[in-house]
N, C-alpha and C positions, 0 to 999 in steps of 0.2 A: 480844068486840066489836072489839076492836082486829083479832082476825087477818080476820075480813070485810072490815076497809078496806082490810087487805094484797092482800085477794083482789080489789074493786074497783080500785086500783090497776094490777094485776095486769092485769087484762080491760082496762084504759082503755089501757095500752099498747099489748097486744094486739091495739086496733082502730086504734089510730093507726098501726101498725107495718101493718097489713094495706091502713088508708087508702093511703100513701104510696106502697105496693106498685101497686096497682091503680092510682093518680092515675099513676105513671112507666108502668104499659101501658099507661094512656089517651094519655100523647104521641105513642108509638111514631107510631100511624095518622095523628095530627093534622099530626107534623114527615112524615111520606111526603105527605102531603095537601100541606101548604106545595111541601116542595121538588119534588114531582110538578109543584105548578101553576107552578114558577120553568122547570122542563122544557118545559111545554109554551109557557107566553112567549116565553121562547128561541125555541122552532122557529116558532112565528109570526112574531115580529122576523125569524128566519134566512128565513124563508119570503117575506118582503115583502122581504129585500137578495135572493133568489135573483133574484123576477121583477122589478125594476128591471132587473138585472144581463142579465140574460137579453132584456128587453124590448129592450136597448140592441145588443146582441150581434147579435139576430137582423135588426135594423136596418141593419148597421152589412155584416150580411151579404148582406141583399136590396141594397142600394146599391151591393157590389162587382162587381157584372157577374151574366152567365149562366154561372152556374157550375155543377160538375155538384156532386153531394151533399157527394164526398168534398172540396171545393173548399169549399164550404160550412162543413163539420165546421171544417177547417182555420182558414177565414177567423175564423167565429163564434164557437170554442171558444178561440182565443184571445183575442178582445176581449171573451167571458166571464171567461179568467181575470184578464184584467187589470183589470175592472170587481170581480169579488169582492176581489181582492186590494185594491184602493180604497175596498171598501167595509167593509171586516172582518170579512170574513164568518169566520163559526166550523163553517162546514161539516167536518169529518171527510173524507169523499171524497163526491164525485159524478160522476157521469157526465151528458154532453152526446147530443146530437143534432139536425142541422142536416137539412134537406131541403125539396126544391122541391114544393111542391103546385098544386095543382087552381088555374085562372084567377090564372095569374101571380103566387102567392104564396110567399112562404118560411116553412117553421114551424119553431122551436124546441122540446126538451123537454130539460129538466132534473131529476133525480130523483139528490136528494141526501140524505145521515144524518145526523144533527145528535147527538152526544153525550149522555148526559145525568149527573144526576149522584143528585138523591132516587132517580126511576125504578131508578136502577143497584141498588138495594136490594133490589129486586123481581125481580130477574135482566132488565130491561129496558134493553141496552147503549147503545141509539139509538131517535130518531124520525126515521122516514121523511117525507121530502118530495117532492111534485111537481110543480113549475111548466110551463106552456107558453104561449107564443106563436108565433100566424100576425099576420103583415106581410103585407100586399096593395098592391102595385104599380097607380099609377095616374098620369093625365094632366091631375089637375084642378086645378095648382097654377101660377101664372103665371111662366114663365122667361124672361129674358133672357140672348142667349148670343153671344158675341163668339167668331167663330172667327177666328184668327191665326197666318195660311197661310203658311209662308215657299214663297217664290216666285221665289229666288236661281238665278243660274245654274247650280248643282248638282246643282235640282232638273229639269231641262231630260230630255225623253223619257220612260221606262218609271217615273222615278219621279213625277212629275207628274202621270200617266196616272193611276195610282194614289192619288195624292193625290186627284183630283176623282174618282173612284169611290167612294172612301170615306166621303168628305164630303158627295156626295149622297145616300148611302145613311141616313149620319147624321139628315140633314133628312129625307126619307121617313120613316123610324122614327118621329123626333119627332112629325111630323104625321099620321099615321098614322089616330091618331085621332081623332075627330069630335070631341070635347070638349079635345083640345089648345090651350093657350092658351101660344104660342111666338114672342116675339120672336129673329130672330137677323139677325148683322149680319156682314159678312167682310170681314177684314181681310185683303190681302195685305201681306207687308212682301219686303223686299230690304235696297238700300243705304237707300232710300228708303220712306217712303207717299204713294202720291199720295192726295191730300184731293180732288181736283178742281180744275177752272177755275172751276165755276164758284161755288166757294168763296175766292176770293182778296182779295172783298172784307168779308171776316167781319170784325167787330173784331178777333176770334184772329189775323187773319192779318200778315206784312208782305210784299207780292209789289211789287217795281217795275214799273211800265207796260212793257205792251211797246212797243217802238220799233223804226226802220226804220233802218237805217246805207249811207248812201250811200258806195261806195267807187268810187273816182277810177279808171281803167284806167292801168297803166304798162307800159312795156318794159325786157327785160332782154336782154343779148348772151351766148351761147352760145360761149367762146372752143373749148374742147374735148370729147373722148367718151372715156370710160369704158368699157370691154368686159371681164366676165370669165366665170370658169370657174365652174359652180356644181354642187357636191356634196352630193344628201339623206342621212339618216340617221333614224334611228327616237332617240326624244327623250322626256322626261317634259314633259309644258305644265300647267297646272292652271286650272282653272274653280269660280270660288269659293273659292278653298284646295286644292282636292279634287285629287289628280292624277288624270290619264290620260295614256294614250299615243297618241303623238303621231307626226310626220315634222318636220323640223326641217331647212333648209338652210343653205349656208356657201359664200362665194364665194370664189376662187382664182387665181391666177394673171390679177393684174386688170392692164391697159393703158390707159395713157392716153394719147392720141395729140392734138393740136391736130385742130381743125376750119380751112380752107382754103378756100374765106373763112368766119369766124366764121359763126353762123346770128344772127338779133334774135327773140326774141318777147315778145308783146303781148297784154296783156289787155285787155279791153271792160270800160267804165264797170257796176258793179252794183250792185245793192242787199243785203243784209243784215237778215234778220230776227229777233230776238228778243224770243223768246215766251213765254209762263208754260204749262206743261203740264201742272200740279197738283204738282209734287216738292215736298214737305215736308220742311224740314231740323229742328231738336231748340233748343228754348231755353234760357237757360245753367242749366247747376247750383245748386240742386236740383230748378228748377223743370221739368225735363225728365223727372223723376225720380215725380211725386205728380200728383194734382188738386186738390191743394186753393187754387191761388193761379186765380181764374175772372178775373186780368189781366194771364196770359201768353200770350205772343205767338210764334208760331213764323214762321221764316222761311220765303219760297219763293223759288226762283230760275230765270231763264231759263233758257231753250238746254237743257233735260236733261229727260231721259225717263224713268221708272220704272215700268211697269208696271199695272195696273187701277187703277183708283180705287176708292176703300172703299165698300163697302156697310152705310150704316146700320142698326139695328136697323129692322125690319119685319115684319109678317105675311104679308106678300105672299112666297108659299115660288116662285111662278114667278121676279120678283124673284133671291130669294136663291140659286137653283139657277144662273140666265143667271151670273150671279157667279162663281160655281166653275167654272162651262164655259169662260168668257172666260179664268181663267188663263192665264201666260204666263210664260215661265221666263226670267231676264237678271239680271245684276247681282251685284255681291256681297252677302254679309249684314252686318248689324249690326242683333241682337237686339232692340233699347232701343227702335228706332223703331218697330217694331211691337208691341210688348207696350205702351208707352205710346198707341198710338191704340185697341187692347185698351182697354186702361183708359178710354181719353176718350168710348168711344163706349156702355159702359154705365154711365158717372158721369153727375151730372146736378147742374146743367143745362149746363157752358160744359164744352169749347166746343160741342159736339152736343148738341140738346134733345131725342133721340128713346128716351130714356128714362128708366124712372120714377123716383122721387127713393129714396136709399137707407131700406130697410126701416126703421118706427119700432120695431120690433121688438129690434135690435142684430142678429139676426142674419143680414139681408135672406131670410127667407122668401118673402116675398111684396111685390115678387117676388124668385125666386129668382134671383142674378147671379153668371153663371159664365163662364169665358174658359179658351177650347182652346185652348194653346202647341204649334203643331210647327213643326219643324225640324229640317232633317239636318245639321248641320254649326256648327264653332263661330263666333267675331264675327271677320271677317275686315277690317274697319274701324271705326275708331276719329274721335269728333267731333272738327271742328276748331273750337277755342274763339273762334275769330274769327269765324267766322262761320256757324258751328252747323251746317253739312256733315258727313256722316260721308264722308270720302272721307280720312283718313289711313292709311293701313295697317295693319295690327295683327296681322297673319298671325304674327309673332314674338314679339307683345307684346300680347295681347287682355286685359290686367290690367282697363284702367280701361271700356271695354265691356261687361266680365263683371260688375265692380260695380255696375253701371248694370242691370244685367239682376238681380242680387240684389237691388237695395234697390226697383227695381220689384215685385217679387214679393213684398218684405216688405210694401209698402205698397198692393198690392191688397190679400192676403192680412189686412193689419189693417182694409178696410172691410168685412170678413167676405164677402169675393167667393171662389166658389169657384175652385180653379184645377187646369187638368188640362193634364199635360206629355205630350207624345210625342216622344220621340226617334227618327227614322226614321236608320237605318242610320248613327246618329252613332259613330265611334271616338275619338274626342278623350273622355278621359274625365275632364275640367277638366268642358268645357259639356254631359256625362251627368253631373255629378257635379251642378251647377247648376240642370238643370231636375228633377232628382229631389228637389232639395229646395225647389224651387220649386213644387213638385205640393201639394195642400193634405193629402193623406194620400200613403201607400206606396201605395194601392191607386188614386191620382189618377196615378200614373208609369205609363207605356207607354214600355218598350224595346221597339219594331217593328226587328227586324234586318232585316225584307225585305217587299216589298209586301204578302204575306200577313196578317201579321203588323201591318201596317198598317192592312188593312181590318178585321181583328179588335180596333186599339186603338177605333178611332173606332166599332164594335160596342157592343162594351163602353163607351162612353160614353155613347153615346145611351141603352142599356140602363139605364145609373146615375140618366141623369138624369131618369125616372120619378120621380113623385113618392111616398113610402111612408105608410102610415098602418097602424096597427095596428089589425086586424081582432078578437083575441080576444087 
């Protein structure tokens, strides 16, 4: 009896010892089951940061202009990688592809390997991934767009020419379309903006009457004459900063002899007129600087002339073109004054009410507000704190000018206004060093070295400022 229980014993181990056996090959498939299904999580999470990453990319690429494919790869495969890199992505490798399609679109594809680790058991080293998007380029989004034309003496002849080619070409494009909804407004600047006459009596404004000055007629006596020798020579002169060359004289071997009898002359009783002719000078610091104080005041002042007066934001594109035609080249530059009426004319409401109030959105989408910066050359005058002039010289010292031109830029830029720089044929690489970071991206900056290269920055911007929407 006893050795039977030995032998049950026996058998009861025997099946526990075979249980355990079989319950540890039951895991095997269950832990591949788990860490299979942590595999394939993964690639779905990786699969949802690819197309975010990707969605942003090819965005980012339709916006940077008419690029050809390889321009494309370039632009978009880098601000994929910097979006995956942001995003953590656990991709292994992937490969990109950028390209222009069918009715003005851009498409993306990305097809990347995501690691794995249960699968790896299975001889299964990776899962394959495939994201894509197309971006479609369109007109149906409401822009206001402040263009801020420097108009200095520099710009006088073939560059000029160029200027207003480019710039109507710009507005053509924009309007192009029948469903374009485009405010744009033109700003020229110089030393000055002129606001108008018949803006002088705005609250914004402080212009004194103009008045009439009656002068008395006198005489003066002519004791002696002056005769001399005069020698040309070829000379550097400069217009705006800017050299050229020149002819230059110098008088010599001068005489002066008495007159025999003296001569008398005499002038006639006259009058004197000054006048207000729209010149706008800059109010004190900071307010010169922002829009946000709607009870400052800028000065105007007689007797001086500047150049077009600004053109509001409008729809009226016949309006906007006569604008660009009228240009007129004079003066020196000082950046601040034109990129501040930039600013003033698509801020809202003071001192200009001709456009719309900033996006409640934060990011002003809608509408969308954006301001073209060109100019060829650096700030050749600097304000006078007395009495808010720019006519101090700065040709040696454009320090506190170029600061002025910085913290404008900062402080469009923080009402989330877009902003796009072009540098026509600038060598100063202070004020290229300034509007480059004044551009709201790298791909907002236009170095135009030469009229060519001009009409293709203002190309490429009109181009940007399509509106984008992702199609698939």
């Amino acid at each position: 009896m006893l050795s039977q229980v030995n032998r049950l014993r026996a058998f009861t181990r025997d099946i526990r010892g075979m249980t355990a056996v079989w319950f540890g090959l039951s895991l095997f498939p269950v832990a591949l089951l788990v860490l299979g299904g942590i595999d394939f999580a993964r690639a779905s999470s990786e699969k949802a940061l690819l197309q975010n990453a990707l969605d942003t990319a090819v965005l980012m690429a339709a916006r940077a202009g008419q690029l050809t494919d390889d321009e494309l790869g370039a632009v978009g495969g880098a601000a994929l990688q910097a979006q995956l890199i942001a995003s953590g992505s656990v991709s292994s490798t992937f490969t990109s592809a950028f390209s222009n399609g069918e009715n003005d679109s851009v498409t993306g594809v990305v097809n990347a390997k995501v690691g794995t680790i249960g699968l790896g058991l299975m001889n299964v080293d990776y899962l394959k991934i495939e994201v894509s998007t197309e971006v479609q380029r369109g007109l149906d989004e409401t822009i206001e767009l402040a263009l801020v034309l420097d108009t200095t003496g520099s710009m006088s002849g073939a560059r000029l020419t160029s200027l207003k080619t480019a710039a109507t070409n710009l507005v053509n494009t924009l309007t192009a379309d029948a469903k374009a909804n485009v405010k744009i407004a033109v700003v020229p600047f110089a030393q000055y903006v002129n606001t108008g006459v018949a803006r002088r009596n705005e609250p914004w404004m402080d212009v004194p009457a103009d008045w009439t000055q009656n002068v008395k007629g006198s005489c003066w006596t002519q004791t002696s004459k002056t005769t001399c020798q005069t020698k040309y020579f070829a000379c550097v002169k400069y217009n705006d900063g800017v050299p050229y060359n020149s002819t230059c004289s110098q008088n010599f071997n001068c005489v002066t002899v008495p007159l025999k009898p003296p001569i008398t002359h005499c002038s006639k009783d006259s009058t004197v007129k000054h006048t207000y002719y729209g010149c706008t000078g800059s109010p004190a610091y900071p307010k010169n600087v922002s829009d946000d104080d709607p009870k400052r005041r800028y000065p105007g002042y007689l007797n001086m002339t500047c150049g077009s007066v600004i053109t509001p934001l409008t729809t009226n594109m016949t309006t906007v073109k006569q604008a660009i035609t009228a240009l007129s080249a004079s003066g020196e530059t000082y950046i601040p004054s034109g990129l501040a009426w930039g600013f003033n004319v698509i801020s809202s409401p003071i001192p200009l009410t001709e456009a719309a109030p900033y996006g409640k959105d934060g990011v002003n989408s809608n509408p969308r507000k954006v301001i073209v910066l060109m100019t060829d050359g650096q700030n050749t005058q600097r304000m006078n704190h007395g009495n808010g002039m720019h006519n101090v010289n700065a040709v040696n010292n454009p320090t506190e000018p170029n600061n002025y031109t910085k913290e404008l830029c900062t402080n469009i830029k923080a009402k989330n206004i877009e902003v796009y720089t072009v540098a026509f044929e600038v060598t100063d690489k202070t004020i290229k060093k300034i509007l480059e970071d004044c551009a709201s991206s790298k791909t907002h900056f236009f170095d135009a070295s030469d009229s060519a290269q001009l009409t293709k920055a203002f190309a490429e911007i009109s181009f940007s400022l399509r509106s984008l929407f992702i199609a698939r």
